[in-house]
KOLZALO-706534 format. One record per residue (C-alpha): residue in one letter; x, y, z. Coordinates in steps of 0.5 Angstrom, whole numbers, plus 500, padded with zeros to 3 digits. Layout:
<nodes>
aXYZ/...
</nodes>
This chain:
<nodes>
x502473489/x496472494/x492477494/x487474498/x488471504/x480469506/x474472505/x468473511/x462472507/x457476507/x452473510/x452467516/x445464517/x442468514/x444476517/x449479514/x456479518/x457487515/x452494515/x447491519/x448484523/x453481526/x458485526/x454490529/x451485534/x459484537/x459491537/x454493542/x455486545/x462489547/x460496549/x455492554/x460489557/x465495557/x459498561/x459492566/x466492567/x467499569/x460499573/x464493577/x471497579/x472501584/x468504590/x461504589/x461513591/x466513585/x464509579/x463512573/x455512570/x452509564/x452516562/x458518564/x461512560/x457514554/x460521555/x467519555/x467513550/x460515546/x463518540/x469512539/x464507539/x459512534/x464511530/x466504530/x459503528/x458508522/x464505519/x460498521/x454500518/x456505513/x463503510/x464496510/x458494506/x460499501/x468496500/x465489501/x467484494/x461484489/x460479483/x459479476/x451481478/x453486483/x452482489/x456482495/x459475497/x464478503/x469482505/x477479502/x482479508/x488482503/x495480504/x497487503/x493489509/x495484514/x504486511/x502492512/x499491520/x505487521/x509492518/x506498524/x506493529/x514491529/x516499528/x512501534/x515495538/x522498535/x521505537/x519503543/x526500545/x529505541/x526510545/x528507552/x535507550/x536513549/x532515556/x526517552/x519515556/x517509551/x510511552/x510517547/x512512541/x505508543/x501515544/x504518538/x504511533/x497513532/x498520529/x504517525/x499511523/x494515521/x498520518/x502516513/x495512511/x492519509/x498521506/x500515502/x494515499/x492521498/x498521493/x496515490/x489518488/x492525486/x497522482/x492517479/x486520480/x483518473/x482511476/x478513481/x472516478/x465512478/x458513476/x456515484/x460520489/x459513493/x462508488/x468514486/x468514495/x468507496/x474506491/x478511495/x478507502/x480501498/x487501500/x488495503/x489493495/x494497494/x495504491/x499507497/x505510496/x511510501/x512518500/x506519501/x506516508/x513519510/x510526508/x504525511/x507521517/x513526518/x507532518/x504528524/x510528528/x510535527/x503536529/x504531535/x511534537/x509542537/x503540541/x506536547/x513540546/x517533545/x524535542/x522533533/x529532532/x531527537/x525524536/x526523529/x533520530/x528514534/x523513529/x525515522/x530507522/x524503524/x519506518/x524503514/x522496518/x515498516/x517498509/x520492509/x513488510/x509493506/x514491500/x513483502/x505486501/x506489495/x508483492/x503480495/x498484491/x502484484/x502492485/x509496485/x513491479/x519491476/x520492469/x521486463/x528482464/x530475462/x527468465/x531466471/x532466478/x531473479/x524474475/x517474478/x512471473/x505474476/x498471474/x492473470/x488479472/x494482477/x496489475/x503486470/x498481466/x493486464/x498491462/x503486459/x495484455/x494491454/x502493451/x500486446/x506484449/x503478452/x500476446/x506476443/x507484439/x509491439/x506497436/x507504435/x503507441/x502513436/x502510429/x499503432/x503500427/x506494429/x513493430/x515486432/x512479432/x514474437/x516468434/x511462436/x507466440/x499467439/x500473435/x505470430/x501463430/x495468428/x498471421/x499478425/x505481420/x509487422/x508493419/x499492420/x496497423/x492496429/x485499430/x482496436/x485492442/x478491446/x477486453/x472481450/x466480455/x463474453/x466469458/x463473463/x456470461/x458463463/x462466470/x461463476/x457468480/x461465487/x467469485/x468476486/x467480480/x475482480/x478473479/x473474472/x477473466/x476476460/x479474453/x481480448/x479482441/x484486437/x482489430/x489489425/x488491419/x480490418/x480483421/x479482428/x482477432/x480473438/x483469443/x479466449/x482466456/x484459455/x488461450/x491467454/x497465457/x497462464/x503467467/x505474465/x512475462/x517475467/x519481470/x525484475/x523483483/x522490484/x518489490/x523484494/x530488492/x526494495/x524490501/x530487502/x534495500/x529497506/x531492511/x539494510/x537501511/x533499517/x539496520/x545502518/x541507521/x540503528/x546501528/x549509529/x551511536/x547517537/x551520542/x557521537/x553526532/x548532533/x540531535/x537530527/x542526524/x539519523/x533522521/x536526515/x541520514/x534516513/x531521509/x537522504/x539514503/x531512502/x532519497/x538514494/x535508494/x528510491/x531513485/x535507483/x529504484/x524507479/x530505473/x527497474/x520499476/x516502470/x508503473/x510511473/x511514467/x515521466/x513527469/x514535467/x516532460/x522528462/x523521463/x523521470/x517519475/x514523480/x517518485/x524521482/x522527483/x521527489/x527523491/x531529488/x527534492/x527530499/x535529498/x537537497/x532538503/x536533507/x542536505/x540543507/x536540514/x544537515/x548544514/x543547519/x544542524/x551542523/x552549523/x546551528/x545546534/x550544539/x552537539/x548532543/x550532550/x554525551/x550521557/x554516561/x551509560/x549505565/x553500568/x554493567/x554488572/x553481574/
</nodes>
């Protein structure tokens, strides 16, 4: 797990680089070289003015500004006194640019094979980027909504744009993406069909590197398994640690989350050195926050650590971080076996002639084998609990609802659309 790869401090002798400062200065710097250059080419009657290049560009570079001096500040890191110290480059982040960037490059060669012009995957790639970004976490807000709820409507908006931390949710992106194309083909009146046969195998490519993120970021883990090769073991303050901390697993017990009676002690572990017994009854299981007054305060806030406090039985236990283990226990590698999962997807998909079978094909095969794929997947995971009172998680449930829809999209192609016309291909010669 890395989730920081760097952090831009927040100032640089003296001025700070986001909100009002440097980041702004390269800003309008860049702006008056725009203006330079497009003042410098073509015939002296035909260059465009100032004006007219405000005119044009005006509101892009507007709204890079406002994201500038407004946004960036606000998802800045703090310290443990709320002071920013800069702006954390996120492994998860850079893997999911990586992952866009190498399915555009895909789709791209994927479309000039299949005589289509290259130049609609670069002009749709936004649509579909921006699409799958809102859609992805728009899911992950909604469904864990209660997470996101501060003391200000700008702190609640502040932890709904920190995405390149995780909670983005890859059926989000493929609605939210599939309904982009849908807007993108409707409007330039580009065969969807045919077109989703082209990008549907390289958003797989794109999940990928976004698994590999997420490991990076210790979100979307596996469920506890036995030590060995396969196993992951996460550090402290990663989503695994804090929930094996709070679950008492870590420490070394179970209880009853309605009774709160515990269950079982493990041998040799803090709680059994403690005298924790089975059958006591735990009354409170609290963070300790007296390690935070003696923290650095040149780390962010999120590296802090806590200890804990638990109250069983009237008595009340305490174990400092020094004493928290140094690593969670050992979980499956759902992150890799989805990535890995996705890139095999990838490569079956591309790997179909699609002159043999009708527009729509891989699409709907894309759809269906990630429907599969996913649904076994959530029996290692375990971040998602049941939904509508069963044991199935809404990733599930929306795997069982993506792959009847693919079902019928494949009888309607079938029974509706003529075969895709065979093209002859180009000779080969030497």
């Amino acid at each position: 797990m890395q989730r920081t790869l760097l952090l831009i401090p927040h100032e640089i002798a003296g001025i700070p680089v986001f909100g009002v400062g440097w980041l702004l200065a390269l800003l309008v710097l860049a702006m008056v070289v725009r203006i330079v250059l497009v003042r410098r080419t073509g015939e002296a009657e035909s260059r465009p003015s100032v004006a007219d290049v405000l005119r044009t560009e005006g509101l892009m570079w507007a709204a890079v500004a406002a994201v500038i001096v407004f946004l960036l500040p606000i998802v800045e890191l703090k310290n443990l006194d709320g002071e920013p110290i800069g702006m954390a480059v996120r492994g998860y982040g850079v893997l999911l640019l990586v992952g866009v960037v190498s399915a555009v490059a895909l789709a791209a060669d994927r479309a000039k094979r299949r005589g289509m012009d290259p130049e609609i995957i670069l002009s749709i790639a936004p649509w579909v980027f921006f699409g799958g970004i809102i859609g992805a976490r728009l899911f992950f807000v909604i469904q864990y909504r209660d997470q996101f709820h501060a003391e200000s409507i700008g702190e609640t908006l502040g932890n709904v744009l920190k995405f390149t931390e995780g909670g983005l949710v890859v059926y989000g992106s493929f609605i939210g993406g599939f309904l982009a194309v849908v807007v993108y083909t409707t409007l330039r009146r580009v065969p969807l069909l045919k077109l989703g046969d082209v990008i549907v195998p390289c958003m797989f490519l794109g999940v990928f590197f976004g698994r590999i993120g997420c490991l990076m970021n210790g979100c979307c883990y596996g469920g506890r398994c036995e030590d060995g090769w396969s196993a992951l073991h996460f550090p402290p303050n990663s989503p695994v640690y804090d929930d094996q901390l709070r679950s008492g697993e870590l420490l070394g017990f179970t209880f009853d989350p309605e009774t709160r009676v515990i269950k079982s002690v493990r041998q040799d572990s803090l709680a059994d050195r403690a005298g924790i017994d089975v059958g006591s009854r735990l009354e409170a299981f609290a963070d300790d926050l007296t390690p935070l007054e003696t923290a650095s305060r040149e780390i962010p806030e999120e590296e802090a650590r806590t200890g804990v406090i638990a109250t069983i039985d009237g008595k009340r236990y305490r174990w400092s971080p020094a004493e928290l283990p140094d690593r969670a226990l050992p979980v499956y590698a759902a992150q890799l076996i989805s990535s890995a999962s996705s890139l095999v997807l990838c490569l079956l998909l591309a790997a179909i002639p699609p002159l043999r079978f009708r527009d729509g094909t891989v699409m709907l095969l894309g759809f269906a084998g990630y429907a599969v794929l996913r649904f076994v997947l959530e029996l290692v995971r375990v971040d998602e609990a049941g939904q509508f009172g069963t044991s199935l998680s809404i990733s599930q449930w929306v795997s069982l609802g993506v792959l009847a829809c693919s079902i019928i999209g494949f009888w309607s192609i079938y029974r509706t659309s003529p075969p895709a016309p065979v093209q002859p291909q180009p000779s080969q010669t030497t």
